[in-house]
C-alpha positions as CSV (number, residue, x, y, z in Angstrom):
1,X,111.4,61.4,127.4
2,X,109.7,61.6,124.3
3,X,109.0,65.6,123.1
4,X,105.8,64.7,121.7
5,X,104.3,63.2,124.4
6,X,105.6,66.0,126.6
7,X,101.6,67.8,127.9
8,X,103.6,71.1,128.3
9,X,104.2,73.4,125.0
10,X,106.6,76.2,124.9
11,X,105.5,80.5,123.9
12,X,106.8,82.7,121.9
13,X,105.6,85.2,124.3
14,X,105.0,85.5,128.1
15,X,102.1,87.3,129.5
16,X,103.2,91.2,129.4
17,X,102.4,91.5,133.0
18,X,105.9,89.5,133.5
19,X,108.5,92.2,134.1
20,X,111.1,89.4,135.5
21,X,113.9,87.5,133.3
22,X,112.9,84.3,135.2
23,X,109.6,84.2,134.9
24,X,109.3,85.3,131.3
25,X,111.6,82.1,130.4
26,X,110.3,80.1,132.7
27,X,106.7,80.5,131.8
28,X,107.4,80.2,128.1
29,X,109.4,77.2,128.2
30,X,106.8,75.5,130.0
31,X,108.7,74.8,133.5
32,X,106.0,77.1,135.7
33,X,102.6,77.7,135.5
34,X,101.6,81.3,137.1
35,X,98.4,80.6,139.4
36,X,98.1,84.3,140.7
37,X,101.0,86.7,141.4
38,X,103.9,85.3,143.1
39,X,102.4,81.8,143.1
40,X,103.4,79.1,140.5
41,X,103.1,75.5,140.0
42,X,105.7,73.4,139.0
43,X,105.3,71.6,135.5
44,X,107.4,68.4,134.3
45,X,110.4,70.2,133.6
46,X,110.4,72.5,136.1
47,X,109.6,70.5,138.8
48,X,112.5,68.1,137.5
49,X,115.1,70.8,138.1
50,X,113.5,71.8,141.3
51,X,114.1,67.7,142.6
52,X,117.7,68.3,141.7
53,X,118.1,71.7,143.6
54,X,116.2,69.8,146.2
55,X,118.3,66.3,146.5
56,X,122.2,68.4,146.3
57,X,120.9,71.2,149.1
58,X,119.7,67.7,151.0
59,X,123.3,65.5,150.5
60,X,125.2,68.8,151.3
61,X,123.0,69.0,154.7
62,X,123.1,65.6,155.7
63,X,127.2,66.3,155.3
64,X,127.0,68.0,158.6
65,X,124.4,65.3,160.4
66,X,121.3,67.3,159.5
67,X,118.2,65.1,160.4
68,X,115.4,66.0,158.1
69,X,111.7,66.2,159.2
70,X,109.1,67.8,158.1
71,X,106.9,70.6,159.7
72,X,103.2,71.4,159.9
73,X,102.6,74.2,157.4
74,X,99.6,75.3,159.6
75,X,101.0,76.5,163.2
76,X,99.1,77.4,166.3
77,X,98.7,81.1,167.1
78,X,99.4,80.0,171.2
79,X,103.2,79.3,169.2
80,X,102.9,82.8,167.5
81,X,101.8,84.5,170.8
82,X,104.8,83.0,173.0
83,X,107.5,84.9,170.3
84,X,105.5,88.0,170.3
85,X,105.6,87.3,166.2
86,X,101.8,86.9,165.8
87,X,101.1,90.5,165.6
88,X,104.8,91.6,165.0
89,X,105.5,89.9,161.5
90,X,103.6,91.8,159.4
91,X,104.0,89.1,156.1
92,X,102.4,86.5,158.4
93,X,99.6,84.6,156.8
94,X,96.5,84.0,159.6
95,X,93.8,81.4,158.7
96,X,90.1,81.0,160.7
97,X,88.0,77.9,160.4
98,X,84.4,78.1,160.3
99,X,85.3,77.7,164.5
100,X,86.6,81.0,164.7
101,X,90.2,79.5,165.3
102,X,93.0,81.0,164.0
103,X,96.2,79.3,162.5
104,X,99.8,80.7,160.8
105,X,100.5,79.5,157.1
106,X,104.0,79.1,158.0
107,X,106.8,81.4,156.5
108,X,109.3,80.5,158.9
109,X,109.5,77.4,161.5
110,X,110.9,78.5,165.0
111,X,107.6,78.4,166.5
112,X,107.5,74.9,165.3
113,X,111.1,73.3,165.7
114,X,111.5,74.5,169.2
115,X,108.6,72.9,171.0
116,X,109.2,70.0,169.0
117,X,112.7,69.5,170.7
118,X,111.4,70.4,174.1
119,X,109.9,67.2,174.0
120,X,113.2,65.5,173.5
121,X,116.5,68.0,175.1
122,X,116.4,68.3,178.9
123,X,120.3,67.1,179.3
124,X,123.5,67.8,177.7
125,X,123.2,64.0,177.2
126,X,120.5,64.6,174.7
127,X,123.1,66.0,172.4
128,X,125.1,64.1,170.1
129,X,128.8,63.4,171.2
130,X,131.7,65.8,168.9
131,X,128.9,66.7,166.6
132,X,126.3,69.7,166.9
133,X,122.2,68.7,166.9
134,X,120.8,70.6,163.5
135,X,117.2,69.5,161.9
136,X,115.9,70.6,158.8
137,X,112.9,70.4,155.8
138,X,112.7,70.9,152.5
139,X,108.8,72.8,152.2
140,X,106.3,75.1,151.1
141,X,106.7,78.6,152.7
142,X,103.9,80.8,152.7
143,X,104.5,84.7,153.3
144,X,102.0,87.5,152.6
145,X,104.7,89.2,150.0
146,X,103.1,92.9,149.1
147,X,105.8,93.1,145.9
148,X,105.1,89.7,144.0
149,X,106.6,90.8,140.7
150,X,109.9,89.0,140.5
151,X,108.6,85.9,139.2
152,X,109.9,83.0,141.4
153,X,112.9,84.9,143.1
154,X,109.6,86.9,145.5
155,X,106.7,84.2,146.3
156,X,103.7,84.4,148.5
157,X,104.0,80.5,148.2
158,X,107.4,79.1,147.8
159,X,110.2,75.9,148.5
160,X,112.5,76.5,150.8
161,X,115.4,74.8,152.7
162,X,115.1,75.5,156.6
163,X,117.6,74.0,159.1
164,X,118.0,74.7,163.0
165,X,121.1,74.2,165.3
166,X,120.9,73.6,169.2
167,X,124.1,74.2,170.7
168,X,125.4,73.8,174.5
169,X,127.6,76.4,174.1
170,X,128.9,79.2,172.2
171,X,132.1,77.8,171.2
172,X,129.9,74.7,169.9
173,X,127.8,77.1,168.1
174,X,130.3,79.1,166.2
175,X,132.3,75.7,165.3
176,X,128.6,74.9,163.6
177,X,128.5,78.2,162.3
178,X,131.4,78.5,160.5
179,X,131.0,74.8,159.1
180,X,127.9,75.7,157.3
181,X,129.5,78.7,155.4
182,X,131.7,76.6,153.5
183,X,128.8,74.2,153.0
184,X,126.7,77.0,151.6
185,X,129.4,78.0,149.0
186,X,129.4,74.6,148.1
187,X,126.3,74.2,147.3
188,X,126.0,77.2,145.3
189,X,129.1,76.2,143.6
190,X,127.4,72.9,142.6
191,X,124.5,74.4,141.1
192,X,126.7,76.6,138.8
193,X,126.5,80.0,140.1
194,X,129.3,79.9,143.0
195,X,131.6,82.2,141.3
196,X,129.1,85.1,140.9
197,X,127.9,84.5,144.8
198,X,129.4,86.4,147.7
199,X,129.4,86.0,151.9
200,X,128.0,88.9,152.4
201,X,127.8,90.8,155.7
202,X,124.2,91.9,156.4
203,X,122.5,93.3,160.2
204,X,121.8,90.5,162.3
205,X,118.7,92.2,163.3
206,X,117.2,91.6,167.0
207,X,119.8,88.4,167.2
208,X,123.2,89.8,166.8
209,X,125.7,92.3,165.4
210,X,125.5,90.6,162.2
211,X,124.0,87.9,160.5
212,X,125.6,86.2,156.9
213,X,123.8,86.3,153.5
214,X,124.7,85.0,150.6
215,X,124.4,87.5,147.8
216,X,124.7,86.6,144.0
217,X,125.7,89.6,141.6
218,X,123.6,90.0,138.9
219,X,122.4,93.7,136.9
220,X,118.7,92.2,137.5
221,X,118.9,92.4,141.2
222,X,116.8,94.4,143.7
223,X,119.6,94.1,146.6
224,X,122.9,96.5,146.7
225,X,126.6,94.9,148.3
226,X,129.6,96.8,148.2
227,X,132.7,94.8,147.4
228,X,136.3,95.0,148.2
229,X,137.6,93.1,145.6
230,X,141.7,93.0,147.0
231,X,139.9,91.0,150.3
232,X,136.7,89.1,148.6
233,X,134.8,91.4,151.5
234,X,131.3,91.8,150.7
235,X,128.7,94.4,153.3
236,X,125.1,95.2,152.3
237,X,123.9,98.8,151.5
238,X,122.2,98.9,155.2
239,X,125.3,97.6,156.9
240,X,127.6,100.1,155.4
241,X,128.9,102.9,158.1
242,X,132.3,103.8,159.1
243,X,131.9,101.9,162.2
244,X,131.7,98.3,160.0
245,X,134.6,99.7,157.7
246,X,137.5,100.5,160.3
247,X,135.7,96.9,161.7
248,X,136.5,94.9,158.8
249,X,139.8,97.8,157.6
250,X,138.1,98.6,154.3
251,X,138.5,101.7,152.2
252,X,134.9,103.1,151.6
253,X,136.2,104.2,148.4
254,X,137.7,100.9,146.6
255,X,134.8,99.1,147.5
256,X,133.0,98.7,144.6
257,X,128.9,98.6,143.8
258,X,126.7,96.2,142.4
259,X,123.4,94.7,142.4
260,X,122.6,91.5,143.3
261,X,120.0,88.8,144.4
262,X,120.0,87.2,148.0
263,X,120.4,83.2,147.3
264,X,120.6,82.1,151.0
265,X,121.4,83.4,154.7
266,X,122.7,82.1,158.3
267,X,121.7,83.9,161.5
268,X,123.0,83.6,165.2
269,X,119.5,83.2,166.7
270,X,121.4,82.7,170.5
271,X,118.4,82.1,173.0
272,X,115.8,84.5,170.8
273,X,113.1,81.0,170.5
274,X,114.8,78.7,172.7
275,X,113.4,81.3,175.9
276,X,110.1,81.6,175.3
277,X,109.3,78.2,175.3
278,X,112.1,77.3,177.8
279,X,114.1,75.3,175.9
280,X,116.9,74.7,177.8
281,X,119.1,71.6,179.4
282,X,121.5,71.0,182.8
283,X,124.6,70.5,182.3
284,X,127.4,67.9,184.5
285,X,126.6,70.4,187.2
286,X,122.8,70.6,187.5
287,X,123.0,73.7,186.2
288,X,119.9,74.5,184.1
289,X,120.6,77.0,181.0
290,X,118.9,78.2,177.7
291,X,119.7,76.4,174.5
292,X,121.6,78.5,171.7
293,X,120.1,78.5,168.4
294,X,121.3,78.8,164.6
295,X,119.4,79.1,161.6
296,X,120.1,78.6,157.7
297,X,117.8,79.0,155.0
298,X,118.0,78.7,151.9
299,X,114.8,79.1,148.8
300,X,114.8,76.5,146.4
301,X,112.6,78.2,143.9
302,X,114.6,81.5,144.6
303,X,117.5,79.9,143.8
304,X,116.4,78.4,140.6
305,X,114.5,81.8,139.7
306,X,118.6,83.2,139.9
307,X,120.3,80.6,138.0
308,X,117.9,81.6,135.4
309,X,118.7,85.5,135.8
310,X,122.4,85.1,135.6
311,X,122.8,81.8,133.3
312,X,120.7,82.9,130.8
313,X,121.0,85.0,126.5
314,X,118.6,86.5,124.5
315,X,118.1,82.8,123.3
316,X,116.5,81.5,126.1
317,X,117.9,79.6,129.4
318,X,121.3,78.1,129.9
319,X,120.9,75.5,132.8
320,X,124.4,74.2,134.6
321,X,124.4,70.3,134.1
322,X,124.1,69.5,137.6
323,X,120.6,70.9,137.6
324,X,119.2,70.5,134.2
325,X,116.0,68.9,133.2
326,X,117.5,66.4,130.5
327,X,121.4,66.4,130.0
328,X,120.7,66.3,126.2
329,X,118.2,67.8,123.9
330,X,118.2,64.8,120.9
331,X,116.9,66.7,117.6
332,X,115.7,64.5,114.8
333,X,115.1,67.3,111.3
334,X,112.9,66.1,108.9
335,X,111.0,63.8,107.6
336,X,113.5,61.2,106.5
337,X,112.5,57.7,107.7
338,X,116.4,57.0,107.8
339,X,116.3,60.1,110.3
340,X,114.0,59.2,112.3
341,X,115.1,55.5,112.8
342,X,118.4,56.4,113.5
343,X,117.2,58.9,115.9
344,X,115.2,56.7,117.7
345,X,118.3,54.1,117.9
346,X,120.2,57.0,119.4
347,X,117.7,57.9,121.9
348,X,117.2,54.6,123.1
349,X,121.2,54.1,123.5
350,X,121.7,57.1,125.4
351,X,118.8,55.9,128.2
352,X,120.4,52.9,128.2
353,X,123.6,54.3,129.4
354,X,121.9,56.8,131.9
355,X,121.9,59.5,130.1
356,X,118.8,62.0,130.5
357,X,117.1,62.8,127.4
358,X,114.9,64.8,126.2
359,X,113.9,63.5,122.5
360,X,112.5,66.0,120.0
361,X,110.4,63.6,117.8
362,X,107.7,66.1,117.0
363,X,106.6,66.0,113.5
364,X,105.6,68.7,111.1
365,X,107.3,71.1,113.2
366,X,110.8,72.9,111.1
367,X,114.5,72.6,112.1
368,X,114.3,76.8,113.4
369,X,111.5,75.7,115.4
370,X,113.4,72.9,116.9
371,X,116.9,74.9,117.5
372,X,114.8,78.0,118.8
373,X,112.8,75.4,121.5
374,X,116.4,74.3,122.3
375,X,118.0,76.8,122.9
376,X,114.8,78.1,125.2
377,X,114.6,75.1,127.1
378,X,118.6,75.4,127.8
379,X,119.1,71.9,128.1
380,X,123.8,71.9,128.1
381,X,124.0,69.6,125.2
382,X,122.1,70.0,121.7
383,X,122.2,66.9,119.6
384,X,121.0,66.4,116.4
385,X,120.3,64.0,114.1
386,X,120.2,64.8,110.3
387,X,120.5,64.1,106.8
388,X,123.6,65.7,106.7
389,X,124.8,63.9,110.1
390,X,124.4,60.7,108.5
391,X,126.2,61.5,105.4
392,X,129.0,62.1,107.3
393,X,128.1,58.5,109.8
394,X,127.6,60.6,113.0
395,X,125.5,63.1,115.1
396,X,125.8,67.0,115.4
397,X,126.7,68.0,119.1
398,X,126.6,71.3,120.7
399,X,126.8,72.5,124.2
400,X,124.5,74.9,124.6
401,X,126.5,78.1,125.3
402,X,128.7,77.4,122.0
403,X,128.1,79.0,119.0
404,X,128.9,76.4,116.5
405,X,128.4,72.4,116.8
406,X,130.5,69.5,115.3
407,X,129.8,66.4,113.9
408,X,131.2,63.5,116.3
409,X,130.6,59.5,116.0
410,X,127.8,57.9,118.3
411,X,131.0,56.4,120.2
412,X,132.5,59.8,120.6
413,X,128.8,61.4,121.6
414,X,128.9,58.6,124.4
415,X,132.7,59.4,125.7
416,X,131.8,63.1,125.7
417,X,128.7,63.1,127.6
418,X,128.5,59.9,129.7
419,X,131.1,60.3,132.0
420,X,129.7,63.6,133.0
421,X,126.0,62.6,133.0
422,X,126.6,59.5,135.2
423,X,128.6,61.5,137.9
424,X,125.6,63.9,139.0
């Protein structure tokens, strides 16, 4: 894509009522648009990395035989009224039409999923044979959030990642469960900030003892974990008691503190939905019983918001490959026709071999302006072509968390970047 014909601009500034690292760079690089506080649209660039957050949380899901379907946003309050939520949840967004009927915005989608599959589970037959039944969306969330002034990582309007597992058993259940732990760490791992994120134990609430979060450490954050380095063990502040240390045999006083922001969690839900609207099958007896229930969520925009907290300098963003906007940020400097030609040549090579792009042609706009836009946007591969670049038959590369680039042949430019561009 051509920089110039690009309708978003990048700031020097963010509004000063932006008091969160992501949304600050976000907003000035031109990736979000705020609309009101914690709601955001999603320019070109921003949106782009959203698609990509969006296709690896969807190929890591279908791993596991997750069917995806989407949900009505707007649920019926009968729904609401059956869990007891409707005047329970106190972040639950209620709509009226001009006929005096009331609606949820949904923030969550029990109330949805489960009558759904009433329609369909009556036997044990209805489940598929050696594998577990899980559905899930990719969707706008809605939740009436009081302290919208995170940026992305807190919306009132948001993306998230929802899937649901119906199990005929507890044995099937945990199997399920335990699965989708490792898939979680791999998809965090893939989107570059696995080796900052933690399992985290966390109160399972009204479901059970506990449920799993996944926690990602970070000075920024507005959550507290405790871990024990020696074991990888990681407890939130609310979990931590002596009861949960002799549990797990941890020393209170090795664990150690930090702050960190919640990228994802996985609750045993048991028969919490799956009652209320008597969702339940027989069994090779006749036996009627209640289906068990797992959930695993995780926010897409949240989890952007983070990768930009933790992969970010005082420059600007630093975006992991797999989930950049453009793989390379080509940089023609000055006015040169021989520049610019050449430029354009190497632009046009680089989309040929399937390489994403992002070509600053802009005129009248200086070389600091260009490497400060760069290094904003974060794109992991700076090119640039010069004057001094051709003298010496070649193109500047730099990745963008080095401090100093090199001058490399177009061949070598292609050997270095292709293989890793075509494999995402």
């Amino acid at each position: 894509m051509r920089q110039s014909q690009l309708f978003t601009k990048t700031r020097k500034e963010a509004s000063s009522e932006e008091v969160s690292r992501n949304a600050e760079l976000l907003i000035r690089g031109g990736f979000i648009h705020k609309e009101l506080a914690g709601v955001y649209s999603y320019l070109p660039l921003g949106l782009r990395v959203l698609k990509k957050i969006e296709n690896i949380i969807r190929e890591e899901m279908n791993k596991v035989g997750g069917q995806e379907v989407l949900m009505s946003s707007m649920q019926p309050k009968e729904n609401w009224e059956k869990t007891g939520r409707w005047e329970t949840m106190t972040d639950l967004y209620k709509v009226s039409d001009i006929s005096g009927r009331e609606v949820a915005l949904g923030p969550t989608h029990e109330e949805i999923v489960v009558p759904i599959l009433k329609n369909y589970v009556s036997s044990y037959k209805n489940f598929p044979k050696n594998s577990s039944l899980a559905i899930y969306q990719i969707q706008n969330k809605f939740r009436m959030e009081l302290r919208a002034k995170s940026g992305i990582l807190r919306g009132r309007e948001f993306m998230m990642k929802d899937m649901y597992s119906f199990h005929t058993s507890a044995e099937d259940f945990e199997k399920f469960y335990e699965k989708m732990k490792e898939i979680y760490k791999t998809i965090f791992d893939r989107v570059g900030i696995g080796h900052l994120t933690y399992l985290t134990f966390a109160s399972g609430g009204t479901f059970s003892k506990y449920s799993h979060e996944f926690q990602t450490i970070t000075s920024l954050g507005e959550d507290t974990i405790y871990i024990d380095e020696a074991s990888g063990t990681a407890l939130n502040k609310e979990v931590l008691n002596d009861e949960v240390l002799i549990q797990f045999h941890l020393i209170k006083e090795k664990l150690v503190e930090h702050k960190s922001i919640e990228v994802g969690n996985i609750f045993d839900l048991k028969t919490k939905y799956s009652k209320p609207f008597d969702l339940s099958f027989t069994d090779d007896q006749e036996q009627k019983h209640p289906v068990l229930m797992g959930c695993y969520g995780i926010g897409l925009s949240r989890l952007m918001g983070t990768v930009v907290e933790v992969l970010s300098d005082d420059k600007g963003i630093i975006w992991p490959e797999s989930i950049a906007p453009f793989q390379v940020h080509l940089l023609a400097l000055g006015e040169d026709k021989e520049v610019k030609e050449q430029a354009g040549k190497v632009y046009e090579s680089l989309e040929r071999n399937n390489i994403e792009v992002l070509f600053d042609d802009r005129e009248g706009i200086s070389a600091g302006e260009k490497f400060a836009d760069a290094d904003l946007l974060g794109m992991p591969y700076r090119v640039v072509v010069s004057e001094r670049s051709l003298k010496e038959k070649g193109v500047e590369i730099k990745k963008r968390n080095e401090e100093k680039g090199k001058i490399i042949s177009f061949k070598e430019l292609l050997a270095q970047i292709a293989p890793k561009a075509l494999s995402i």
